[in-house]
Backbone as ProteinMPNN parsed JSONL, in Angstrom:
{"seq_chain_A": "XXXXXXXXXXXXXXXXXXXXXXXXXXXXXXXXXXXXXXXXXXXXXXXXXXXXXXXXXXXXXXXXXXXXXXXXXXXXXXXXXXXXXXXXXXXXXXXXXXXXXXXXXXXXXXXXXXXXXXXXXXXXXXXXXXXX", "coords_chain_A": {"N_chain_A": [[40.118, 20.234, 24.752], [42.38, 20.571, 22.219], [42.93, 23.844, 20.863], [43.086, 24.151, 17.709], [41.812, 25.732, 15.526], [39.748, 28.22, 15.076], [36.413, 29.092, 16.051], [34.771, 30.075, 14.131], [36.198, 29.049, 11.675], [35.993, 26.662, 11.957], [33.149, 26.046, 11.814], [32.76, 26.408, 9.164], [34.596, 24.17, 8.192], [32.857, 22.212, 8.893], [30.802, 22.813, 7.662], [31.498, 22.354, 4.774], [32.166, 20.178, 4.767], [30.096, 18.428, 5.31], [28.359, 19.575, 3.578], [29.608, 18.394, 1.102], [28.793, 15.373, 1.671], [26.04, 15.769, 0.26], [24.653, 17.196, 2.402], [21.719, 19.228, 2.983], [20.111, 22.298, 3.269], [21.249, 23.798, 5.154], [21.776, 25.552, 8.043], [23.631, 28.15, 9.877], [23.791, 29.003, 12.806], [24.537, 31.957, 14.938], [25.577, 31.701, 18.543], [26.743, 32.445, 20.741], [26.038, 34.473, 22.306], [23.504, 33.906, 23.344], [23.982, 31.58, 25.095], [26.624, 29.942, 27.009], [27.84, 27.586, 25.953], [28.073, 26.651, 23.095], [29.921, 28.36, 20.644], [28.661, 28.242, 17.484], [26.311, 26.669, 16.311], [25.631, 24.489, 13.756], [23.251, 23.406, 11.358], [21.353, 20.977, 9.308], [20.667, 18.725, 6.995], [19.154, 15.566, 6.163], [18.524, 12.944, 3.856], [17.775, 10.685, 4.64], [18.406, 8.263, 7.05], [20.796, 6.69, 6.951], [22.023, 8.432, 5.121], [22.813, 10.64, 6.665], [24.15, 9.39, 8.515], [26.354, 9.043, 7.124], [27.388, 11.556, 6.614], [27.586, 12.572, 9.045], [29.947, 10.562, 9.974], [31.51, 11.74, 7.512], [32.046, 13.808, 8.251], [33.298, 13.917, 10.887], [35.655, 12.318, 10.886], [37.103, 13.616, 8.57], [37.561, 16.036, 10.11], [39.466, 15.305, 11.752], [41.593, 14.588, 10.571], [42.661, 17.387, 10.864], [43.096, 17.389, 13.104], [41.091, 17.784, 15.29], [39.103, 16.955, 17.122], [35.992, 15.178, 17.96], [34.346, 16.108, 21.049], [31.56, 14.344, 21.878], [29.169, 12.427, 20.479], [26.329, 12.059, 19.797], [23.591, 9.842, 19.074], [24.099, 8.353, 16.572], [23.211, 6.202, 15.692], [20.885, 5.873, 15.41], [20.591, 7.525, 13.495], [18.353, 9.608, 13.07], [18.603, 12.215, 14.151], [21.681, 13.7, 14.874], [24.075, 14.746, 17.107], [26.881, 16.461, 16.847], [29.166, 17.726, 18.985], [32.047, 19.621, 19.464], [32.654, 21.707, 20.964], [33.536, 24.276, 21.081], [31.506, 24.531, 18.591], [28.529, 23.161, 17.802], [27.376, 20.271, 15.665], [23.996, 20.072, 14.537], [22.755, 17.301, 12.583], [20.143, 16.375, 10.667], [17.379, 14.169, 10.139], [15.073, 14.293, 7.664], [11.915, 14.519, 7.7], [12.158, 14.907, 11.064], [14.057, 17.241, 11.541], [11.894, 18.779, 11.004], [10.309, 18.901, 12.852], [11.492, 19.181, 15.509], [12.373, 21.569, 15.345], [14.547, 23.398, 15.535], [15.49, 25.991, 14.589], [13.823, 27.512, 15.032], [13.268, 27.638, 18.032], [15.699, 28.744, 18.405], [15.509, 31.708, 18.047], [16.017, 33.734, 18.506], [18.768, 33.907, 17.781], [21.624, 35.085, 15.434], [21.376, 34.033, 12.114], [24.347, 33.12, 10.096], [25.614, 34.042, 6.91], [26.473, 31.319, 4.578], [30.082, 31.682, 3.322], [30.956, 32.309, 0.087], [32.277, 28.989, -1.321], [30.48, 28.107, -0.909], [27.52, 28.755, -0.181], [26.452, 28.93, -3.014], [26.519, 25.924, -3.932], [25.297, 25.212, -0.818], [22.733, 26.029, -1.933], [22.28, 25.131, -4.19], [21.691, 22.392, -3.633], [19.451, 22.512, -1.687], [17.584, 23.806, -3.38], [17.649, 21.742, -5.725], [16.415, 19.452, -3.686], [13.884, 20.479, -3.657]], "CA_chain_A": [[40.394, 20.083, 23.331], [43.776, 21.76, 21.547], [42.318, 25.172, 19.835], [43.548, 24.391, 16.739], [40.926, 26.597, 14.386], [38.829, 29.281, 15.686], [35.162, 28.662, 15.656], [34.269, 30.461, 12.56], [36.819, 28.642, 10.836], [35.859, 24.752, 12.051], [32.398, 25.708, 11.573], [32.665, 26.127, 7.914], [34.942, 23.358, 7.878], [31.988, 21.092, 9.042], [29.428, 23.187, 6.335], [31.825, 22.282, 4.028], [32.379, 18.17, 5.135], [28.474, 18.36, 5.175], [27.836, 19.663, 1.573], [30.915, 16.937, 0.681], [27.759, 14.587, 1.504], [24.775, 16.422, 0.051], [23.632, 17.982, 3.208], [21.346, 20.177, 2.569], [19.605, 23.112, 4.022], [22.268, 24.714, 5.825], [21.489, 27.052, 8.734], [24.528, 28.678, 10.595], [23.245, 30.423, 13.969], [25.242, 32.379, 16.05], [24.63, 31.413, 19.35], [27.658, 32.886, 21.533], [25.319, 35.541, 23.31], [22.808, 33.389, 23.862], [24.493, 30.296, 25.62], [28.156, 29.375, 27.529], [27.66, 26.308, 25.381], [29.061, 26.839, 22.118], [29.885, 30.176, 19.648], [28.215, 28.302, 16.695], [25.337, 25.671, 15.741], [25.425, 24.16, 12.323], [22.111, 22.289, 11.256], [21.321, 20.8, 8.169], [19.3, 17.976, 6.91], [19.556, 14.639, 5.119], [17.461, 12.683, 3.238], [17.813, 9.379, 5.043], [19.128, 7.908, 8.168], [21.843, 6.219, 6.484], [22.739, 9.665, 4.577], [22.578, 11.262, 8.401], [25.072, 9.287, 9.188], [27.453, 8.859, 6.724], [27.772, 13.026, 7.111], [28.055, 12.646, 10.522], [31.353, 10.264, 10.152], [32.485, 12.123, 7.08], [32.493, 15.417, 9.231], [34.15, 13.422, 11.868], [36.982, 11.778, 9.865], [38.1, 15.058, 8.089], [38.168, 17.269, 10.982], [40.124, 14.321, 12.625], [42.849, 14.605, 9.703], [43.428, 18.351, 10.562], [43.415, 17.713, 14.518], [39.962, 18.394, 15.531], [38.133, 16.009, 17.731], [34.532, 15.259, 18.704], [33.851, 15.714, 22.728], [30.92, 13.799, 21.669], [28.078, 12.536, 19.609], [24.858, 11.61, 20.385], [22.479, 9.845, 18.393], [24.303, 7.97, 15.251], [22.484, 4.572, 15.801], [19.685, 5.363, 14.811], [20.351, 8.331, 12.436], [17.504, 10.916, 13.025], [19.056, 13.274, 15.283], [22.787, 13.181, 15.341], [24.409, 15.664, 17.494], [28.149, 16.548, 17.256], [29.775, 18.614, 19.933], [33.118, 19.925, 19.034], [32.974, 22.582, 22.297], [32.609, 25.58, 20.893], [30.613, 24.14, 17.691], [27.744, 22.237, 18.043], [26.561, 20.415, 14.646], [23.192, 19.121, 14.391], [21.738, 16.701, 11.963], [18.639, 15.696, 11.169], [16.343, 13.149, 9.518], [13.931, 15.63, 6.909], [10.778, 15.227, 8.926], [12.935, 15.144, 12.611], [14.081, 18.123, 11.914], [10.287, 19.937, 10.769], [9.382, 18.298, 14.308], [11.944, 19.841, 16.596], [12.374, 22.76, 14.911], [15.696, 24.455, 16.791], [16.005, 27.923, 14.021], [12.176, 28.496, 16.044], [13.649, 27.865, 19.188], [17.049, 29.989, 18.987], [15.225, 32.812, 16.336], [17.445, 35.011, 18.95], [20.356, 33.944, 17.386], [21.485, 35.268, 14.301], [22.032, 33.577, 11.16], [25.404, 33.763, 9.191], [25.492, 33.17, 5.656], [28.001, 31.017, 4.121], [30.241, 32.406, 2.316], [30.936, 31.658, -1.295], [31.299, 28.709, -2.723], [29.515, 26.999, -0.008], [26.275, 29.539, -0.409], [25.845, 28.892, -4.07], [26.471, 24.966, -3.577], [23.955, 24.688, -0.299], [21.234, 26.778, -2.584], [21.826, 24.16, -5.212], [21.245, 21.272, -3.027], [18.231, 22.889, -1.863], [16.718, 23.584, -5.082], [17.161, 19.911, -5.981], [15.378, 18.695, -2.952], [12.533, 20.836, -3.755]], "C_chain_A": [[41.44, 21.119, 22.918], [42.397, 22.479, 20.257], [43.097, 25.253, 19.268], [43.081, 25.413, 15.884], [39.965, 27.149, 15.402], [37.734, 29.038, 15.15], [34.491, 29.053, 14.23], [34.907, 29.487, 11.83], [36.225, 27.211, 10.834], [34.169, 24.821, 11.991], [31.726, 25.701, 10.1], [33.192, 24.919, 7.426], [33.727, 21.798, 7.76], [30.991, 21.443, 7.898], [29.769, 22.564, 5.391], [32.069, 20.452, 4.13], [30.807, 17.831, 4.741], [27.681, 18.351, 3.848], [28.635, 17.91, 0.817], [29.785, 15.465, 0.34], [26.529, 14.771, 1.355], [23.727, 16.692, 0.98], [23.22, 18.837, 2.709], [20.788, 20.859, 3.687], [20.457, 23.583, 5.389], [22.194, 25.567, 6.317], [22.955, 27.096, 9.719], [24.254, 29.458, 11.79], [24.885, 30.694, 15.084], [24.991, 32.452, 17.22], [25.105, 31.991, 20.917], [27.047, 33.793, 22.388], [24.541, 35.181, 24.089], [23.318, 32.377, 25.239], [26.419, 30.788, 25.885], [28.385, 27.903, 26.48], [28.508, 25.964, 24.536], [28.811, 28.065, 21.45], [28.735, 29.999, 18.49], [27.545, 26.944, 17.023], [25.009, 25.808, 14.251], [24.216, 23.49, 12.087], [22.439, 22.449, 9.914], [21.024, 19.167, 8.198], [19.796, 16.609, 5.855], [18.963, 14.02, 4.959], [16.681, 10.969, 3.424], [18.648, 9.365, 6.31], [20.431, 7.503, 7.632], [22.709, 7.762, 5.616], [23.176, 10.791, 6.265], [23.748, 10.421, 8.555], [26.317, 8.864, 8.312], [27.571, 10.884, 6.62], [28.041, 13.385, 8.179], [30.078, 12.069, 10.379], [32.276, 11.101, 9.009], [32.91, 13.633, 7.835], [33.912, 14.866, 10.277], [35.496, 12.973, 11.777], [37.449, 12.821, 9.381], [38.495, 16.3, 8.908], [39.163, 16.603, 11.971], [41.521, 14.354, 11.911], [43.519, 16.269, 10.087], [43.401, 18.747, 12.396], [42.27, 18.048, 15.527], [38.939, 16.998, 15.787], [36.554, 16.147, 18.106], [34.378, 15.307, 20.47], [33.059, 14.781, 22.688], [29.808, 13.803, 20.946], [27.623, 11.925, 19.917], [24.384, 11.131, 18.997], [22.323, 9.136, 16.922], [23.859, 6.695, 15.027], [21.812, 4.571, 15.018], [19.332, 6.73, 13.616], [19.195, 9.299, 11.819], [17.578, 12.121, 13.228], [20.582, 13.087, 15.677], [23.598, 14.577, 15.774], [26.15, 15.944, 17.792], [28.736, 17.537, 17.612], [31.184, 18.607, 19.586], [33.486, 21.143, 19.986], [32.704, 24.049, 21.448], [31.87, 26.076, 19.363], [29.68, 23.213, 17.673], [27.242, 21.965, 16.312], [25.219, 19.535, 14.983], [22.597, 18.436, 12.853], [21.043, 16.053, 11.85], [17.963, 14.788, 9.827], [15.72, 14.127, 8.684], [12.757, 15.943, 8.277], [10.974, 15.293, 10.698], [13.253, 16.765, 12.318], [12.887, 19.629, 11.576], [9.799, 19.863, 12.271], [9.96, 19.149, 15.351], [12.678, 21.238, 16.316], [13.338, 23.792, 15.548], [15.681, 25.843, 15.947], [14.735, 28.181, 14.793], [12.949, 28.532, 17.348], [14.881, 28.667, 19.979], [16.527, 30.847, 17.792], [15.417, 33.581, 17.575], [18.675, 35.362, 18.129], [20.694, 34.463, 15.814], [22.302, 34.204, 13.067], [23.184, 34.191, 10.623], [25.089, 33.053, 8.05], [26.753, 32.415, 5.896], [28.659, 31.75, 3.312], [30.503, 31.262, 0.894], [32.749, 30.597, -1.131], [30.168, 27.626, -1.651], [27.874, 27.485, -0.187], [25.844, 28.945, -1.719], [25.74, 27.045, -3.855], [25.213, 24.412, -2.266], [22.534, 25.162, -1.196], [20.836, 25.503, -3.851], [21.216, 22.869, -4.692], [19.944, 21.688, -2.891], [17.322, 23.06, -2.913], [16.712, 22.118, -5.433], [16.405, 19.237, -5.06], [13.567, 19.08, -2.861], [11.361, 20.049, -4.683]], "O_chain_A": [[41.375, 22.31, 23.222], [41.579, 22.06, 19.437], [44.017, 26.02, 19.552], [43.981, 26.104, 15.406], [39.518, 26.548, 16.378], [37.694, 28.765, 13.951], [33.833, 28.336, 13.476], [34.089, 28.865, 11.152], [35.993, 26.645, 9.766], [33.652, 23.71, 12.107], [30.628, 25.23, 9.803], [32.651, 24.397, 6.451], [33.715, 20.829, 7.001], [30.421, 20.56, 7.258], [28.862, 22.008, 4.774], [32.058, 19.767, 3.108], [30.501, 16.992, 3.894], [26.855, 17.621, 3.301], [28.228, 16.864, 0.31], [29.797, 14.745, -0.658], [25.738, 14.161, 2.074], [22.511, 16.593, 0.816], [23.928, 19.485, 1.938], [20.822, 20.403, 4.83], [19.995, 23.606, 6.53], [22.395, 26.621, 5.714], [23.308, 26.048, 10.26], [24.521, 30.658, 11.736], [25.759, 30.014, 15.622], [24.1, 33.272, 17.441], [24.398, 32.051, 21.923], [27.675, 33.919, 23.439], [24.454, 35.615, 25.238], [22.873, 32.638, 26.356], [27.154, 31.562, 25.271], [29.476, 27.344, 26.59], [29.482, 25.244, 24.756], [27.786, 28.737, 21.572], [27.953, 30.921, 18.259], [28.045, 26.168, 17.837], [24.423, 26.71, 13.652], [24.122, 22.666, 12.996], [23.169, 23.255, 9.337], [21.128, 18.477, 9.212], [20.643, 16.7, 4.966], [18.216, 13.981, 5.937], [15.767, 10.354, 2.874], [19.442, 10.26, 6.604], [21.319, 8.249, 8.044], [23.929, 7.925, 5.65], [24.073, 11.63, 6.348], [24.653, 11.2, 8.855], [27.267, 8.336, 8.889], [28.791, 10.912, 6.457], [28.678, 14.411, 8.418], [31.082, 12.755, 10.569], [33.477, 11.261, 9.226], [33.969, 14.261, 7.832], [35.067, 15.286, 10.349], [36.363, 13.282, 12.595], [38.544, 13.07, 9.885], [39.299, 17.2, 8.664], [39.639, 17.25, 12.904], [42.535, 14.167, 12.583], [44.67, 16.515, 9.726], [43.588, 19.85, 12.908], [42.583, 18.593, 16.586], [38.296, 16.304, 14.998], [36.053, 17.2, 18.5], [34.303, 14.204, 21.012], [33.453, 13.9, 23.453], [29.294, 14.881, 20.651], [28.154, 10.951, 20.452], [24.634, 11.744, 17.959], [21.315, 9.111, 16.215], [24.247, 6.128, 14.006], [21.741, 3.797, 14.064], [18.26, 6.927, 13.044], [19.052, 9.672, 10.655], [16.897, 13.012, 12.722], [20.839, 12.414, 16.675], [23.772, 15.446, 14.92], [26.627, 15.642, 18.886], [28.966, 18.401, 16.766], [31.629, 17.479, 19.378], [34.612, 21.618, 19.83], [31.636, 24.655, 21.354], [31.669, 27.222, 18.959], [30.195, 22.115, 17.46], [26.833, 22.905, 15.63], [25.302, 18.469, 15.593], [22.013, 19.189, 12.074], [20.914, 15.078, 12.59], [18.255, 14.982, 8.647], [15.935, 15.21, 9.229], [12.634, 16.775, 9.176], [10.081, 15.664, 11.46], [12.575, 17.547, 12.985], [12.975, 20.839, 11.784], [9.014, 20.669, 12.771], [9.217, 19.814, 16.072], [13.446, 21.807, 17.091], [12.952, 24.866, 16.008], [15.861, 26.86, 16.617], [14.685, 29.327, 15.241], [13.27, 29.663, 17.714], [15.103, 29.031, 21.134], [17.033, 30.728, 16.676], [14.507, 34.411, 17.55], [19.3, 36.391, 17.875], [19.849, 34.139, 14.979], [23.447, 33.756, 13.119], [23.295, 35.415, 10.559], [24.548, 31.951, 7.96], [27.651, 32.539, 6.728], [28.051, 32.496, 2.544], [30.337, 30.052, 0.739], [33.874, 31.061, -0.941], [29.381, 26.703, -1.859], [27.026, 26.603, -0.323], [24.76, 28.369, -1.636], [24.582, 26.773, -3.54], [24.402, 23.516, -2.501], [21.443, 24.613, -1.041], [19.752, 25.098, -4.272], [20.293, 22.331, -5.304], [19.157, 21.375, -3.785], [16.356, 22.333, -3.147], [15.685, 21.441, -5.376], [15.659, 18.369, -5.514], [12.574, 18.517, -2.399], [10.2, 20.458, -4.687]]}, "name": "protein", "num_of_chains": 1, "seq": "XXXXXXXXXXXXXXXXXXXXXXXXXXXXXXXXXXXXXXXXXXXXXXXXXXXXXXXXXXXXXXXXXXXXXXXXXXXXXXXXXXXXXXXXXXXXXXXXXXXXXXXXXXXXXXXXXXXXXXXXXXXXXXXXXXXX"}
């Protein structure tokens, strides 16, 4: 893949494609110590299969306008679990109760969270609050 944007940068770009379609619950782990895999894992949550995957293609489509391909994605069929690899960004999203089930911030609580920064922070907090 051409390293157009440095991982910090294309993984806000996806926080920010993500909010675009009222993802919510927005975790950022840093995962680069842990894993050869990728630097960052985005999760975040949607409120339907059909909302799961129209955040999946709008991620996909706007990072496609600034040069920024998928290696691959897993999982947009059936819109529970849709996993998009971008090499050294992994995003996942999830179904609501898919992602209470497989629970990945328990399984990398090595890695550290980043916030977002502003205006994406005050924007995911609002989403959240509304889904409460």
């Amino acid at each position: 893949m051409k390293k157009t944007h440095d991982s910090w940068e294309k993984v806000l770009l996806c926080a920010q494609f993500a909010l675009d379609k009222k993802a919510y619950d927005l975790v950022i782990l840093e995962v680069e110590q842990l894993t050869s895999i990728a630097d960052y894992f985005l999760i975040c949550t949607g409120r339907s299969d059909i909302q799961v995957q129209a955040i999946c293609r709008h991620i996909e489509e706007s990072l496609a306008k600034v040069g920024v391909k998928p290696l691959a994605i897993e999982g947009f069929t059936h819109g529970q679990w849709v996993l998009m690899d971008f090499g050294d960004v992994i995003v996942h999203i999830f179904y609501e109760t898919v992602r209470d089930f497989y629970n990945l911030e328990g399984l990398w609580s090595q890695a550290p969270q980043r916030r977002l920064p502003e205006p994406y922070d005050s924007q995911a907090r609002q989403l959240r609050l509304a889904t409460a």
